[in-house]
Structures are given as C-alpha cells and as structure tokens.
C-alpha positions, -999 to +999 in steps of 0.1 A: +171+354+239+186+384+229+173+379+191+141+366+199+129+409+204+139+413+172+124+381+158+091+389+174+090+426+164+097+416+128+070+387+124+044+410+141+052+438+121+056+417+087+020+404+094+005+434+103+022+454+071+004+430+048-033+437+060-056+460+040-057+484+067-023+489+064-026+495+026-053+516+034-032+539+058-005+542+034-031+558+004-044+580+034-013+595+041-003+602+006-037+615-001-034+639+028+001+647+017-013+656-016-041+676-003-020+702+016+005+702-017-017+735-024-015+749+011+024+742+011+030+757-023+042+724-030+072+735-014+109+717-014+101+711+025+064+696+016+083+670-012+110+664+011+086+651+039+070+628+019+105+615+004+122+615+038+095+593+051+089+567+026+127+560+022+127+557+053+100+534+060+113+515+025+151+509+047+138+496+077+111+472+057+141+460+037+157+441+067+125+429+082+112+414+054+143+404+043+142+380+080+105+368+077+121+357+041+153+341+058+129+326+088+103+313+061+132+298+040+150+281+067+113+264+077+106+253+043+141+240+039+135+219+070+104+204+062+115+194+027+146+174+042+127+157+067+101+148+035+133+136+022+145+118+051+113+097+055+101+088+020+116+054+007+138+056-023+147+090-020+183+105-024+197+114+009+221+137-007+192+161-018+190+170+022+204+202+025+211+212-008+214+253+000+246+244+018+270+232-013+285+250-040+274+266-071+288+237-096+278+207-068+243+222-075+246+222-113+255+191-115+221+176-090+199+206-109+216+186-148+206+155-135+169+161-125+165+179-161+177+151-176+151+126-157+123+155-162+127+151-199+129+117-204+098+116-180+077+137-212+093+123-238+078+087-222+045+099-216+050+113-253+053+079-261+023+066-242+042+056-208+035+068-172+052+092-152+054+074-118+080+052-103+116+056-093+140+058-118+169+047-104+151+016-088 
C-alpha cells in the first residue's frame, strides 16, 4: 500500500501533463517570463529562474513518466502472453520473453526474420501469407 501514493500521484499527474491546458500553461509561463526579461534587465537571476525551474520540473517528470512507461509496459507484456497462452499453435516459449538474455533473444528475434522473409518471398511467388509454419 505504501507504493500505491506514488502510483496514483504519478498516473494522475502523467495524464493531466499531457492535456492542452497543460501545454498551454507551460507557453504562458515562458511568455510571461519573457515579458518581464525587459523589466529584469534580463538579469543572471531572471535566466536563472527560468533555468532552475524547468530542470527542475524536467527531473521530477523523468521518473514519473519513466513509471507510467514501466506500468504501461508490464500491462502490455501481460496481455500479449495471455494472447499467447490462448491461441492454438502458438509457441509457449514466446511468453515472457523480456525476462531472458540478450543472445536467448537473438536467437527467437533470427528465427521470426527468417519466417518473415520466406513469408514475402512466397507471396512474391504468388502464395498466401496465412497458416502456421511449423504445423
């Protein structure tokens, strides 16, 4: 329960980041930092608040985008194994995939390559594209 704060504050504030009023916030303040460059003198304090605050705005989004992306993966990752896990004639090894090694990988990521191209060489040649190779 103890993540789940954290979990909510960074969907909410994923969502709400990506609206056009958000956007539309964002130009506002840089416009109005802009417009009092003049009455500043465009001082080393009026760059320095305008620097200050978008790094640190940029740090903090890093990390909560960075867990929408983690949470979005993890979903999509699900939902393609259990695709996998109920379709007929499909490779049970495919299911969790993100889990094995770099080479393990290569080697299932060769294989499908080498079925995509003989799939458009054949239809190349006239054939269809359907079916299940190994079958």
């Amino acid at each position: 329960m103890k993540k789940a704060w954290y979990s909510h504050l960074a969907r909410l504030i994923a969502h709400m980041s990506g609206k056009p009023i958000t956007f539309t916030i964002a130009v506002g303040v840089i416009l109005i930092w802009i417009i009092t460059g003049p009455i500043f003198n465009f001082s080393d304090t009026w760059q320095l608040v305008i620097n200050t605050g978008t790094t640190i705005v940029t740090f903090l989004m890093v990390f909560l985008i960075q867990n929408t992306q983690n949470r979005d993966t993890e979903a999509i990752q699900v939902k393609l194994d259990e695709l996998i896990r109920v379709t007929q004639g499909a490779h049970n090894a495919l299911l969790d995939l993100e889990e094995i090694e770099e080479e393990e990988l290569d080697a299932f990521r060769s294989k499908y390559q080498a079925l995509a191209k003989s799939a458009r060489d054949e239809i190349l040649r006239g054939l269809k594209d359907t079916d299940i190779p190994e079958a």
